[in-house]
C-alpha positions, 0 to 999 in steps of 0.5 A: 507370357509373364511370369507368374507374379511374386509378392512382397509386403503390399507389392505385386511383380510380374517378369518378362512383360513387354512395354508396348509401342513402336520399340515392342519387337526389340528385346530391350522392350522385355522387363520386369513389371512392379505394382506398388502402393504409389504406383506402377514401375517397370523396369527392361531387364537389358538396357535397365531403363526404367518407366515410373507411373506415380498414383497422383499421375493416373487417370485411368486403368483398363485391361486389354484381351491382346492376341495369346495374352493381356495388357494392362493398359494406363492413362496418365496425366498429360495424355500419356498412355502407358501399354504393359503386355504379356499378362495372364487371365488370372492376374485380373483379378488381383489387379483389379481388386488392388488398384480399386483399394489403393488407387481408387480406380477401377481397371474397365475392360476394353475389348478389340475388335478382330474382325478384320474390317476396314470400315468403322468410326475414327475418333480423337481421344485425348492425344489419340487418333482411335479407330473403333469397329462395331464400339470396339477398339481396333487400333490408335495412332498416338498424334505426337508421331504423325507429322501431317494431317490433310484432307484431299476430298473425302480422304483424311490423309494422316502422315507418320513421323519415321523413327529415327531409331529404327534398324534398317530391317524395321518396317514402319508405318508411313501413312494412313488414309480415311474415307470420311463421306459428307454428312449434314451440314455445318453452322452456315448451312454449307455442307459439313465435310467430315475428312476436314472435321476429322482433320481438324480434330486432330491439328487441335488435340495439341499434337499437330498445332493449335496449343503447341504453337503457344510454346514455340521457343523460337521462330522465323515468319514467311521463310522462302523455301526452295524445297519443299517449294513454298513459304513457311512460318518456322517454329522451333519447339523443344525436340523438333521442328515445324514447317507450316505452309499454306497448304503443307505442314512438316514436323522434323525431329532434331534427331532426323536432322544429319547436317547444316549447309550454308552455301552462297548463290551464284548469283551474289544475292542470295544464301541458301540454308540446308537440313539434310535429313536421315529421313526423307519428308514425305508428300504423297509419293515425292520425298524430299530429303533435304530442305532448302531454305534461299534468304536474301544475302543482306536481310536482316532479322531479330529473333527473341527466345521464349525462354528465360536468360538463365533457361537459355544459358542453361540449354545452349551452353553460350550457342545462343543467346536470348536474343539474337540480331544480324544477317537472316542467314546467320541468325537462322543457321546459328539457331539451327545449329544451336537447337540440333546441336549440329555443326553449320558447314560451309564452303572454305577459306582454303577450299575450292577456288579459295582466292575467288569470291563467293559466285565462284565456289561453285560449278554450274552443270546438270545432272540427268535433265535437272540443272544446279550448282555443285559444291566441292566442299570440305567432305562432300559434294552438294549439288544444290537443285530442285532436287538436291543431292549430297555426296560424301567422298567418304563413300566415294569410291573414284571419280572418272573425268570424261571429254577431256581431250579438248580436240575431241569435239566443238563441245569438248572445248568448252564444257566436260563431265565427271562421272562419280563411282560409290562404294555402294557400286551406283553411279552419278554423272555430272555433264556440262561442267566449264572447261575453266573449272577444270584445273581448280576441281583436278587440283581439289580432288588431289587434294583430297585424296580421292581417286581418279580413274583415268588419271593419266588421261585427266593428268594430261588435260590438265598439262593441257589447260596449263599450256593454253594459259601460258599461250593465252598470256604470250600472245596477250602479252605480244599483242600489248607490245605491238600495239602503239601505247595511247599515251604516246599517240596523245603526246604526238598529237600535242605536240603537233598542235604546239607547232 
């Protein structure tokens, strides 16, 4: 509960009130609450930050009955809302009588409903998506958090952002779901959905799209994505980044954004991007923690920046430029990394089988019954899929190679497996790696200093290797020796004619 409320020439405070919103259970939330002849100003008593509600700002003032307290509830210009909790019933009336005398507005009670029922009416205010039971409050979702709005029947599904600043104790919210039944009909007669009514709401309240797509600093048309599979139309806003499909729309924080891959395709013709994520994107129960873009090798593309030369040079500091022109490749990596401030990873030149061309950087092999190519890379192992995995060795405890003893079986002399033991004691087994991979991923792996777990056995394999190439080239050597040189042959043959 606050304290109660000291005063000053034309100045009202009140301490341990709380900033409301998905931080409020943390104690950096707690401060010191300031009403003023400008405004309002809070400021948290641990971290010092401070949170300013100038009078030109405010459109409306309303004070909320929350459980064991009050809220003092402000909307403000630009459709932000500004929650302040932990204050007492007597506190009312001064605020009342105060912002009506120098703010000329009048705080309105609003009242929540506590009943406990899941059925009422949702609504879109503003930037809110508010649900209200019997005309009371219920509960409202601030639409810059949710990441997708879609309908599936009579269902409005609403999917949630995840913080990228929660603990792992933390519960979030991930998704809500609406009942809407059909009701009337619409202009042309047809019958009017309301789930998609509702839907569209909130893509056009300028959280989910409509006027935010206006204001998109960059973007990239009809992208082939790998995974989530589809095309997308990629926009690059000012903190995040938008995935607009046929079906499906995804928003990614930059701050949820770990790492940029750029990896070469076995096939010589395509190049695959990848955003691993710090939190997984979410369709129904599927989660995708990394996105895969594969764009072709020799596709070219220009991009120009919606902001001014002198906004660009400011902002990216020399990483990017107003406009931009080359590979597809390169000019989506380079700008990836330019808006995440994220360093763009890659195979190397001194890497695995460095004197090899790009088809060679990685090992085709499965994982469970899911096939790809894995890539030793300078700090992990990405295995790049229909279901990607990224390995880093820095929580790679050892690694065991199995079936190395070629004599073992007919398999074992083509293919062999590498099982990967975490510090986090789980387990992944790759199978069905070539035995011509074997040497370059033994020599890599010492390289890097990671432990292998049978290393005798591994050693010996390797030993092993080494003598079946020096077999191979004696007796392709032999064999080149013995066989009549075609020049030869050719010289007796005209020779004979001159005769």
């Amino acid at each position: 509960m606050a304290e109660a409320p000291t005063e000053g020439a034309d100045t009202h405070q009140w301490g341990n009130v709380v900033l409301g919103g998905k931080d409020a259970h943390r104690d950096e939330m707690i401060g010191a609450l300031r009403m003023h002849a400008q405004g309002f100003g809070w400021k948290s008593r641990k971290s010092g930050k401070v949170v300013a509600v100038s009078k030109s700002d405010l459109r409306a003032i309303e004070w909320v009955k929350v459980p064991h307290a009050y809220m003092l509830r402000l909307r403000a210009r630009g459709a932000l809302t500004y929650k302040f909790s932990g204050l007492n019933s007597k506190d009312k009336a001064l605020i009342k009588t105060y912002c009506s005398d120098n703010f000329g507005i009048a705080p309105v009670d609003v009242n929540l409903s506590f009943k406990g029922w899941n059925w009422g009416e949702a609504s879109v205010e503003g930037v809110h998506l508010m649900f209200s039971v019997n005309d009371d409050e219920d509960f409202d979702v601030p639409i810059n958090d949710v990441t997708q709005a879609r309908t599936e029947k009579e269902m409005a599904i609403v999917e949630m952002a995840d913080d990228d600043t929660a603990l792992p104790e933390d519960e979030m919210v991930a998704e809500i779901r609406f009942h809407v039944p059909t009701t009337g009909e619409d202009d042309e007669g047809g019958e009017l959905h309301s789930a998609e009514a509702l839907v569209l709401a909130i893509q056009d309240s300028g959280g989910m799209g409509g006027v935010e797509a206006d204001n998109a600093i960059a973007a990239f048309d009809d992208v082939p994505v790998q995974v989530p599979r589809g095309r997308y139309d990629i926009e690059l806003f000012d903190k995040y980044i938008k995935l607009h499909g046929k079906t499906y729309d995804y928003k990614v924080l930059y701050t949820n954004i770990g790492g940029i891959y750029v990896l070469p395709k076995a096939d010589n013709y395509h190049m695959a991007i990848v955003l691993t994520l710090e939190h997984p994107l979410r369709q129904g129960a599927t989660m995708y923690p990394h996105v895969v873009m594969q764009l072709p090798r020799d596709e070219q593309r220009e991009l120009t920046l919606s902001l001014s030369e002198a906004e660009v040079a400011k902002r990216f500091n020399g990483k990017l430029e107003q406009e931009e022109q080359g590979s597809t490749t390169d000019v989506m990596a380079k700008t990836f990394s330019a808006f995440t401030k994220k360093k763009v990873q890659g195979p190397k030149a001194d890497g695995f089988n460095a004197s090899k061309d790009d088809k060679h950087k990685s090992i085709r092999c499965s994982m469970k019954a899911v096939d790809g190519q894995l890539y030793p890379l300078d700090k992990c192992f990405f295995f790049l899929s229909t279901k990607p995995l990224l390995l880093e060795f820095d929580h790679v405890g050892t690694i065991e190679f199995n079936r190395v003893d070629q004599n073992s079986s007919a398999s074992a002399a083509r293919t062999f497996d590498i099982s990967l033991y975490m510090k986090d004691n789980t387990k992944h087994q790759f199978v069905n790696l070539p035995r011509g991979d074997y040497n370059e991923l033994f020599r890599f792996l010492t390289s890097k200093r990671i432990r292998i777990k049978n290393i005798t056995a591994a050693s010996k394999a390797q030993m092993d290797e080494d003598d079946d190439d020096d077999d191979d080239t004696y007796r392709g050597k032999r064999s080149r020796q013995s066989a009549p040189p075609e020049d030869m042959d050719d010289d007796d043959e005209d020779e004979g004619e001159d005769e």
